[in-house]
N, CA, C and O of each residue as an XYZ file, in Angstrom:
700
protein
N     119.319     39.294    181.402
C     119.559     40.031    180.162
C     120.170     39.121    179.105
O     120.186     39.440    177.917
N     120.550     38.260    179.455
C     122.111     37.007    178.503
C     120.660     36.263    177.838
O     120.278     36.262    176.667
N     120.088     35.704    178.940
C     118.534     34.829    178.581
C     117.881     35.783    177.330
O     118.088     35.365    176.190
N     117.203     36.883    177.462
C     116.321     37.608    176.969
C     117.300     37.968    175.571
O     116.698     38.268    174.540
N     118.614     37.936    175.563
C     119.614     38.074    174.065
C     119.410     36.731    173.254
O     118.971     36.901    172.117
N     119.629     35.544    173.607
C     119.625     34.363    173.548
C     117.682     34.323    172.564
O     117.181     34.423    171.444
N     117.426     34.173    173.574
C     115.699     34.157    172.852
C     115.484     34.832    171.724
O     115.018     34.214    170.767
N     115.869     36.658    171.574
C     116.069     36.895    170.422
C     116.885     36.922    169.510
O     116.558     37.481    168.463
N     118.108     36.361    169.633
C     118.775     35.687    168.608
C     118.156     34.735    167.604
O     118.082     34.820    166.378
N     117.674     33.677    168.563
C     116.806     32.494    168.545
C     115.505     32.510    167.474
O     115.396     31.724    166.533
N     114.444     33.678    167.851
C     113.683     34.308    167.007
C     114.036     34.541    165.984
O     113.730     33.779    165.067
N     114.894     35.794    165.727
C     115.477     36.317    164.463
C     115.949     35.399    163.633
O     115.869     35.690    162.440
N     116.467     34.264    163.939
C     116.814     32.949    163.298
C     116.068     32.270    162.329
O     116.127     31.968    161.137
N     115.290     32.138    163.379
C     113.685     31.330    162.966
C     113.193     32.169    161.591
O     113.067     31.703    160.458
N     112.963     33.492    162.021
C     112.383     34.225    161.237
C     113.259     34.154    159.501
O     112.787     33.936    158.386
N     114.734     34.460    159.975
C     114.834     34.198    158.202
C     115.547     33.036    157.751
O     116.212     32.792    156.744
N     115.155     32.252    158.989
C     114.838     30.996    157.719
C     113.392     30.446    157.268
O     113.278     29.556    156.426
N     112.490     30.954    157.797
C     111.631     31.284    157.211
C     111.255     31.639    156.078
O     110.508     31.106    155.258
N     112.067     32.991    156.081
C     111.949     33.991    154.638
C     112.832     33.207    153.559
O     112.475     33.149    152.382
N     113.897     32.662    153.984
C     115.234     32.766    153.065
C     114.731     31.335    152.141
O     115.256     31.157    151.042
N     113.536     30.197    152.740
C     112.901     28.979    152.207
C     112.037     29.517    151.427
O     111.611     28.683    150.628
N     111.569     30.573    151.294
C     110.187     30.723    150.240
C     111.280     31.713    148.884
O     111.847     32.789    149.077
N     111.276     31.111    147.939
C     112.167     31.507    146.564
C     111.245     32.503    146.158
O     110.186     32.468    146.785
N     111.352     33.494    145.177
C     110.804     34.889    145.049
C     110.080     33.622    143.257
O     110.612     32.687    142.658
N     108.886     34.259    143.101
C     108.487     33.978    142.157
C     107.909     34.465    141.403
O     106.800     34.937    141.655
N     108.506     34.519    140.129
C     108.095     35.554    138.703
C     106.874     35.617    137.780
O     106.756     34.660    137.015
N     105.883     36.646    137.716
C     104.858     36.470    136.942
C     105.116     37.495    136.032
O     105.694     38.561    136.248
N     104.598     37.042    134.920
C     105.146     37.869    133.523
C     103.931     37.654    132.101
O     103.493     36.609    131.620
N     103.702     38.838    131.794
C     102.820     38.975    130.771
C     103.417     39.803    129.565
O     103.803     40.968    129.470
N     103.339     38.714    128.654
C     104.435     39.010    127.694
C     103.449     40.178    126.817
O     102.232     40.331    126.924
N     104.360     40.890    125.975
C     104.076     41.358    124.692
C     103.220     40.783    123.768
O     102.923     39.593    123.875
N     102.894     41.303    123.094
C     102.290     41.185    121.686
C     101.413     42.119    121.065
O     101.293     43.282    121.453
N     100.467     41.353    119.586
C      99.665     42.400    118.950
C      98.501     41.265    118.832
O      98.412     40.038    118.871
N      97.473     42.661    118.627
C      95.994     42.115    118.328
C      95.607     42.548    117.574
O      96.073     43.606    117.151
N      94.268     41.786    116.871
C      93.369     42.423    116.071
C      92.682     44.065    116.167
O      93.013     44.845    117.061
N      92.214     44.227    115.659
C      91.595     45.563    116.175
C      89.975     44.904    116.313
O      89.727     44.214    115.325
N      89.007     44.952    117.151
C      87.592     44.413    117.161
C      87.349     43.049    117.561
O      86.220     42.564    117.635
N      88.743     42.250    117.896
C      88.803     41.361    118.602
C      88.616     40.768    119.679
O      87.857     41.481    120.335
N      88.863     39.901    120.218
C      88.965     39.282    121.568
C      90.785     38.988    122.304
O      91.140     37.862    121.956
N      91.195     39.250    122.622
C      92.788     38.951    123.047
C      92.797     38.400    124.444
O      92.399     38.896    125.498
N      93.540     36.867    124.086
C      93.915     36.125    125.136
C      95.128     36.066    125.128
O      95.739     35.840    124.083
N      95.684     36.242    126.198
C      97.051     36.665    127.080
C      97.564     35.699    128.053
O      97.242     35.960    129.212
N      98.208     34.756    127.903
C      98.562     34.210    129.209
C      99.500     34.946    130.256
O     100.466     35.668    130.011
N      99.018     34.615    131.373
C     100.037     34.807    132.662
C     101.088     33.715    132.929
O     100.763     32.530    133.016
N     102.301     34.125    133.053
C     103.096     32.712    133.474
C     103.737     32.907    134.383
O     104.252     34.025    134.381
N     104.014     32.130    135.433
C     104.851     31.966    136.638
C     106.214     31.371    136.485
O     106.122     30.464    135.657
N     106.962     31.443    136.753
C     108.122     30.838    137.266
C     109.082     30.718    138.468
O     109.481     31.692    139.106
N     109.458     29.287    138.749
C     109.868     29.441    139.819
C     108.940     29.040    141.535
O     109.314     29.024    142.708
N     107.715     28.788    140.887
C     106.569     28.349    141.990
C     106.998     27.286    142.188
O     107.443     26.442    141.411
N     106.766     27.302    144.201
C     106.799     25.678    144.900
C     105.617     25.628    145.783
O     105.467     26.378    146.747
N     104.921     24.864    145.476
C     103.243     24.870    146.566
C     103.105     25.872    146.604
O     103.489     26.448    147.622
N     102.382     26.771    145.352
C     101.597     27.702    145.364
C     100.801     27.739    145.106
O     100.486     27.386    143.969
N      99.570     28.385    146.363
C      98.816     28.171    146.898
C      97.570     28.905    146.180
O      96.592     28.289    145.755
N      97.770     30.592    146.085
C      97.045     31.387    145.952
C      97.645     32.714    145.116
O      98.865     32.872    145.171
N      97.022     33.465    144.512
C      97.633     34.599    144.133
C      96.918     35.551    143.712
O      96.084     35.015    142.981
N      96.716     36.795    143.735
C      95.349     37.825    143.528
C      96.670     39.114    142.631
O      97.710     39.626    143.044
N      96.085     39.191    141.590
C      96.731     39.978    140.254
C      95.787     40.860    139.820
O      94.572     40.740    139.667
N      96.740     42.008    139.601
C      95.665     43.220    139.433
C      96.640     43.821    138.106
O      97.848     44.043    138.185
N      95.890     43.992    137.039
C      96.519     44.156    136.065
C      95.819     45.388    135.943
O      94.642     45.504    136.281
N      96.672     46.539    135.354
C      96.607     47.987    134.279
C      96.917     48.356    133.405
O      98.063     48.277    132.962
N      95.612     49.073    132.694
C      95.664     49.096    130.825
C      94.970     50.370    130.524
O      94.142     50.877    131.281
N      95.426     50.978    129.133
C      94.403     51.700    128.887
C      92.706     51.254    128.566
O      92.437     50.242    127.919
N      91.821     52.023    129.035
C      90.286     51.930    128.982
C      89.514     51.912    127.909
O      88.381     51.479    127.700
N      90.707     52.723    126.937
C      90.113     53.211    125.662
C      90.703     52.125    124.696
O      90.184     52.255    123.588
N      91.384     51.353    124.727
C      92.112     50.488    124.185
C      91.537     49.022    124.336
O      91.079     48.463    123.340
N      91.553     48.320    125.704
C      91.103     46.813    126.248
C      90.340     47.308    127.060
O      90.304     48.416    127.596
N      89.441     46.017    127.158
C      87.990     46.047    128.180
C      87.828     44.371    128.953
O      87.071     43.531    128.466
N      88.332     44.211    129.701
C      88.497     43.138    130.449
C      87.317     41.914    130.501
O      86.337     42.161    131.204
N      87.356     40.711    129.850
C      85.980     39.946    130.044
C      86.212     38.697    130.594
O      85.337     38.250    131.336
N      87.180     38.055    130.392
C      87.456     36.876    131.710
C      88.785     36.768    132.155
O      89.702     37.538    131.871
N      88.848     35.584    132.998
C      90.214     34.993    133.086
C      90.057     33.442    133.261
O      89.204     33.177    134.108
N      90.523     32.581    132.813
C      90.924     31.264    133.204
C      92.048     30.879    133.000
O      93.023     31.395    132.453
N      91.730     29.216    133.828
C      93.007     28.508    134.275
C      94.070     28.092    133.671
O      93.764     27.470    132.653
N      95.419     28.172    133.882
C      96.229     28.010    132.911
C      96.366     26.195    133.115
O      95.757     25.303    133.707
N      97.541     26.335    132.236
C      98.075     24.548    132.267
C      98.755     24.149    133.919
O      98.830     23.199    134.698
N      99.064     25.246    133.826
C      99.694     24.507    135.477
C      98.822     23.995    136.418
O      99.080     22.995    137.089
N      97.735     24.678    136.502
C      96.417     24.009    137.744
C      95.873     22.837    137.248
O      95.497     22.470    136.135
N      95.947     22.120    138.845
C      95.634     21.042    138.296
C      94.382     20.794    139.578
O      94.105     19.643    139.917
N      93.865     21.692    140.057
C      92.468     21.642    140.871
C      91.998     23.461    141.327
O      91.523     23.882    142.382
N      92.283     24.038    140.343
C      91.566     25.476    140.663
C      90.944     26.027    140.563
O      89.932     25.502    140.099
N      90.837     27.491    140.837
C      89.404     28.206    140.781
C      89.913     29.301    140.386
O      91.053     29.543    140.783
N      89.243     30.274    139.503
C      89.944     31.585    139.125
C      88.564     32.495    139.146
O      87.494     31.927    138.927
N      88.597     33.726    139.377
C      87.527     34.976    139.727
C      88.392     36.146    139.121
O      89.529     36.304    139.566
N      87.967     36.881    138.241
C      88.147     37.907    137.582
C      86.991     39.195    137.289
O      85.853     39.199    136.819
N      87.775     40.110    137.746
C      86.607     41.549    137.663
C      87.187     42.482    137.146
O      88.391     42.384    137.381
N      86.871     43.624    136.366
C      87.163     45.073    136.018
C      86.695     45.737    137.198
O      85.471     45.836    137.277
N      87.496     46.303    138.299
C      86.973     46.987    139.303
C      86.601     48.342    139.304
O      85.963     49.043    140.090
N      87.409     48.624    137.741
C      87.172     50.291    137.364
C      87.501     49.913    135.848
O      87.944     48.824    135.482
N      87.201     51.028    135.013
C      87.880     50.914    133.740
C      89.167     50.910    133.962
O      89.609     51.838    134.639
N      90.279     49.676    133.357
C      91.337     50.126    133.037
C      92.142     49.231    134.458
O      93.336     49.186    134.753
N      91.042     48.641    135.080
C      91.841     47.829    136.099
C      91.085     46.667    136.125
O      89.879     46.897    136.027
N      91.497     45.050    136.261
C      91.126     43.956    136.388
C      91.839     43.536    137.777
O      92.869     43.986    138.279
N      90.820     42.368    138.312
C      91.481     42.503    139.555
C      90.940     40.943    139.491
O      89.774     40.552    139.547
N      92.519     39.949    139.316
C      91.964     38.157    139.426
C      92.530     37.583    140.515
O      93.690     37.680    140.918
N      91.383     36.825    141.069
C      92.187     36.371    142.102
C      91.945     34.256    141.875
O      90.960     33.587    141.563
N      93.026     33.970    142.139
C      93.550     32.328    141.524
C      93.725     31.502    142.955
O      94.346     31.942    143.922
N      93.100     30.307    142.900
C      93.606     29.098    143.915
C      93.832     28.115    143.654
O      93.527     27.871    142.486
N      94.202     27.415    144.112
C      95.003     25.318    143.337
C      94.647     24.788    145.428
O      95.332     25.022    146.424
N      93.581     24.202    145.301
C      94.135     23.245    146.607
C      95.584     22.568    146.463
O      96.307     22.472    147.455
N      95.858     22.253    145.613
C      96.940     20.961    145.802
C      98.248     21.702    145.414
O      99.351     21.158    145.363
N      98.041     22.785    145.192
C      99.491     23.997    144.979
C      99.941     24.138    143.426
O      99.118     24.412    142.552
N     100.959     23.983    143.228
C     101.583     24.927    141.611
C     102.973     24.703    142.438
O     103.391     24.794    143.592
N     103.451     24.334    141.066
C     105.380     24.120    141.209
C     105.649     24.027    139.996
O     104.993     23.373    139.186
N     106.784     24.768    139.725
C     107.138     24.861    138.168
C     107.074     26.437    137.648
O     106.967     27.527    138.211
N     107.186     26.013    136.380
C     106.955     27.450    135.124
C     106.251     27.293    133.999
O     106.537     26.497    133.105
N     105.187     28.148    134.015
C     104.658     27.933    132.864
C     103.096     28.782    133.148
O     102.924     29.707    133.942
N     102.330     28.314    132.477
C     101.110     29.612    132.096
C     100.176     28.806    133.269
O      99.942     27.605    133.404
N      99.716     30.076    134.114
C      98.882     29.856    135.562
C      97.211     30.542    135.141
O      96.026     30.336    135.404
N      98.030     31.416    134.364
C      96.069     32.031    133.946
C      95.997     32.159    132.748
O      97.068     32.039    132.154
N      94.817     32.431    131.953
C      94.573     33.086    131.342
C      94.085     34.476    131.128
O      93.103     34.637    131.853
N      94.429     35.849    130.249
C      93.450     37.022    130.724
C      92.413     36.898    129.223
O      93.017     36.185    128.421
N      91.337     37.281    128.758
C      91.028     37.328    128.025
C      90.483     38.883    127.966
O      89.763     39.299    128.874
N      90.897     39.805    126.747
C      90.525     41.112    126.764
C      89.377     41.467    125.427
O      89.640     40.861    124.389
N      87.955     42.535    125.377
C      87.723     42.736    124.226
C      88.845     44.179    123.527
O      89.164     45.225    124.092
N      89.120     43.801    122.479
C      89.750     45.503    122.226
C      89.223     46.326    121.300
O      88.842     46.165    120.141
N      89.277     47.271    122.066
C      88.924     48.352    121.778
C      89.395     49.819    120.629
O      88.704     50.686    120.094
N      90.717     49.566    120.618
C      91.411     50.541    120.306
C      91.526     50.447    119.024
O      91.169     49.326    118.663
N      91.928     51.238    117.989
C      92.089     51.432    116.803
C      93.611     51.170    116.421
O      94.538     51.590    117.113
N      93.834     50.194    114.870
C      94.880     50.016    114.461
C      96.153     50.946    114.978
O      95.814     52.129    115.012
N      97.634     50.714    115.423
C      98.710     51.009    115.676
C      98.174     51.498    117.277
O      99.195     51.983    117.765
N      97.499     51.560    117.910
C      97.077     52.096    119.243
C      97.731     50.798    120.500
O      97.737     49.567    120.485
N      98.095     51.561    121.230
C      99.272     50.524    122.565
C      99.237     50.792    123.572
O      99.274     51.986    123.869
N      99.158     49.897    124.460
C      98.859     50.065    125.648
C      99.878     49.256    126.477
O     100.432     48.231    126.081
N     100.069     49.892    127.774
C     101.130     48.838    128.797
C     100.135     48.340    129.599
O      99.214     48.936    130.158
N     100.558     46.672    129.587
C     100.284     45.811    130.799
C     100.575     46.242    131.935
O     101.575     45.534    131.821
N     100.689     46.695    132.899
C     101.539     47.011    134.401
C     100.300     45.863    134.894
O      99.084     45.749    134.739
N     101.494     45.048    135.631
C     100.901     44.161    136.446
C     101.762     43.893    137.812
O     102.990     43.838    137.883
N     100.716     43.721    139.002
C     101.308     43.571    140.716
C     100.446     42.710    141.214
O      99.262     42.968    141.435
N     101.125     41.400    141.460
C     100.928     40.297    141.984
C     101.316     40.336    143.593
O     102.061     41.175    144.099
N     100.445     38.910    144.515
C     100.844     38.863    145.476
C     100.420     37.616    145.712
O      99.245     37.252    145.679
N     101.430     36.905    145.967
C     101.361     35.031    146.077
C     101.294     35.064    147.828
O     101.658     35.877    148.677
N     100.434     33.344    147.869
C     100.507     32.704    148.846
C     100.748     31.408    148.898
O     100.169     30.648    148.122
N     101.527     31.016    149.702
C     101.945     29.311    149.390
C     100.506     28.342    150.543
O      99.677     28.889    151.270
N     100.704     26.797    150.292
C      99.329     26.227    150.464
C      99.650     26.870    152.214
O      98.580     27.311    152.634
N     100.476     26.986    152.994
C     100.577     27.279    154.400
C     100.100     28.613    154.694
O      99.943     28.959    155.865
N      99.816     29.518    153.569
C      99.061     30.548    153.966
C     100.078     31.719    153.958
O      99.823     32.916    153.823
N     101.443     31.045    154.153
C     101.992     32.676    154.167
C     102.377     33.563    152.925
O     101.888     33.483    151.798
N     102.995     34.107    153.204
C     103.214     35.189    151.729
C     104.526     34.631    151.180
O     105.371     34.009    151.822
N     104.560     34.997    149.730
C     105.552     33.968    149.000
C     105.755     35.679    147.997
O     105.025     36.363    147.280
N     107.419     35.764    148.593
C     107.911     36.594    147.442
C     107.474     36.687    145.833
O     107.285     35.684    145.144
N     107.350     38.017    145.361
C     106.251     37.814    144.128
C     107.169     39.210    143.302
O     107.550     40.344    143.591
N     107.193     38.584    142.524
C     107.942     40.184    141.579
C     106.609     39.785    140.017
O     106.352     38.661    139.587
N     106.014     41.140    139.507
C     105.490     40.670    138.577
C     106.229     41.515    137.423
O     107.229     42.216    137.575
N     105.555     41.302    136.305
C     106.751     42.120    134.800
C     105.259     42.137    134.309
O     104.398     41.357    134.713
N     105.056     43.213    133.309
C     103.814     43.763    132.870
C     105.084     44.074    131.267
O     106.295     43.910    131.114
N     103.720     44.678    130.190
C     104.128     44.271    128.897
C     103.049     45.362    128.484
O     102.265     46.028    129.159
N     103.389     45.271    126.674
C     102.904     46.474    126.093
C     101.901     45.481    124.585
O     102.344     44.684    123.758
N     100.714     45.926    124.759
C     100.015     45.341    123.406
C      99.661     46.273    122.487
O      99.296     47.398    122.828
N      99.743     45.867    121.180
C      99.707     46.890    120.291
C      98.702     46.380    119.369
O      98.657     45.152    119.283
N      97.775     47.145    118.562
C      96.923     47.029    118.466
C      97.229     46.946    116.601
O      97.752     47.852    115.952
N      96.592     45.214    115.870
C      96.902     45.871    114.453
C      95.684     45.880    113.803
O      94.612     45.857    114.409
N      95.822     45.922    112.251
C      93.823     46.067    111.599
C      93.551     44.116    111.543
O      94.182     43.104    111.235
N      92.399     44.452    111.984
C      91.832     42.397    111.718
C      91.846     42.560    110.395
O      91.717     41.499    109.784
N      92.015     44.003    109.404
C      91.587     43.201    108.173
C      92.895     42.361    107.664
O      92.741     41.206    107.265
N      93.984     42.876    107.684
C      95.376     42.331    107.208
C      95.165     40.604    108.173
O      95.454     39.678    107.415
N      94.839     40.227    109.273
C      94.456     38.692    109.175
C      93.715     38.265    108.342
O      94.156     37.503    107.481
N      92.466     38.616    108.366
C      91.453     38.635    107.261
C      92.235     37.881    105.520
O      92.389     36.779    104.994
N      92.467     39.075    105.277
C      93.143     39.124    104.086
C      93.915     38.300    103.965
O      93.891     37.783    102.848
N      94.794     37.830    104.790
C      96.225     36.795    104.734
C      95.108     35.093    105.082
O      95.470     33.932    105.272
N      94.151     35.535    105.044
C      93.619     34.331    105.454
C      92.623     33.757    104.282
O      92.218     32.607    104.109
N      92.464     34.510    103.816
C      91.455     34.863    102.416
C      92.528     34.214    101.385
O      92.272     33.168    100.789
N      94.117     35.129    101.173
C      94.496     35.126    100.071
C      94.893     33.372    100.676
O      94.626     32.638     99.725
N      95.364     32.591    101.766
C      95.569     31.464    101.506
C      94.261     30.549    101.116
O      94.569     29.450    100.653
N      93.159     30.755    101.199
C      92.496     29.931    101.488
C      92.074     30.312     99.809
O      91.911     29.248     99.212
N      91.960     30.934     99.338
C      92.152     31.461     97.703
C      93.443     30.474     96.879
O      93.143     29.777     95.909
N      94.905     30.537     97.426
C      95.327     29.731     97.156
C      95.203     28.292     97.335
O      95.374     27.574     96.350
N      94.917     27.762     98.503
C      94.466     26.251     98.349
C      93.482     25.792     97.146
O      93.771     24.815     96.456
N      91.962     26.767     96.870
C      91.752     26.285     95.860
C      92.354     26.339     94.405
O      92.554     25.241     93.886
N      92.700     27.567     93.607
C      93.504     27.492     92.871
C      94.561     26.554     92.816
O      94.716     25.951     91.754
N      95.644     26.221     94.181
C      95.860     24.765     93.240
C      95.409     23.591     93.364
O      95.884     22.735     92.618
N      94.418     23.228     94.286
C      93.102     22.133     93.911
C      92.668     21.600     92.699
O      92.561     20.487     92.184
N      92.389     23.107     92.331
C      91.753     22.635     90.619
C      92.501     22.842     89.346
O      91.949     22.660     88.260
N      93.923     23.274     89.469
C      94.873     22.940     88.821
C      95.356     21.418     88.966
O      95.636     20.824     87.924
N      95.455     20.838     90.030
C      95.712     19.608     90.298
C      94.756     18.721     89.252
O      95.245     17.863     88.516
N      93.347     19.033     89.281
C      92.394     17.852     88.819
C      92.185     18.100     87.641
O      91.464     17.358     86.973
């Protein structure tokens, strides 16, 4: 019985130091605004990754708002592969690999969305991640999801017009 205590002591040991070596790591999709009739690219960023390996992210949005059309690789990969799908309206489902791992903080994907929704219209990111380090096991994962709000392309438009209106006006005041 002393033997068979001993062994699982021994185990239980093993086991969280196991756990207590893999650091919990943060994925976060920030805020912002878009055009209305646009395209919106979103980065994903990690923090806190050590040899990470793998990670499959399933992001949720309104349907009537964004319409999911790719994802690619952020700055951190430096040999990966990324696969992105709308599995339903209103859900994208990417899944990311690096042979040679991810360490650090900083932008791991890209999402790219078409939108849909009409000026002042908002939607929440909810996003649930689940990492794997290059050894295959599971790597603590907390994700943070975010809210996009939707503004008119014409006010870019316009702010882009009235500068480019001003450059010439003083062009040809100049000459």
């Amino acid at each position: 019985m002393k033997k068979l205590s001993i062994i699982f002591l021994a185990l239980m040991g093993l086991l969280l130091i196991g756990t207590a070596s893999a650091a919990a790591v943060i994925v976060t999709i920030p805020s912002g605004t878009v055009g209305a009739g646009a395209k919106a690219t979103i980065p994903v960023t990690v923090s806190g990754a050590s040899n990470l390996g793998a990670m499959d992210l399933t992001i949720t949005y309104d349907p009537s708002i964004l319409k999911f059309s790719q994802a690619n690789l952020g700055d951190l990969s430096t040999n990966g592969i990324v696969e992105g799908n709308e599995i339903k309206p209103g859900t994208a489902k990417i899944s990311f690999a690096d042979t040679k791992g991810i360490s650090g903080s900083g932008t791991i994907l890209t999402v790219t969305f078409d939108v849909l929704g009409a000026k002042g219209a908002s939607t929440t990111l909810n996003a649930g991640a689940k990492a794997y380090g290059l050894d295959l096991k599971d790597i603590p994962t907390t994700a943070q999801g975010s809210t996009l709000t939707v503004k008119s392309g014409i006010e870019t438009a316009v702010i882009l017009i009235s500068l480019g209106l001003g450059v010439v006006v003083f062009a040809r005041r100049r000459v």
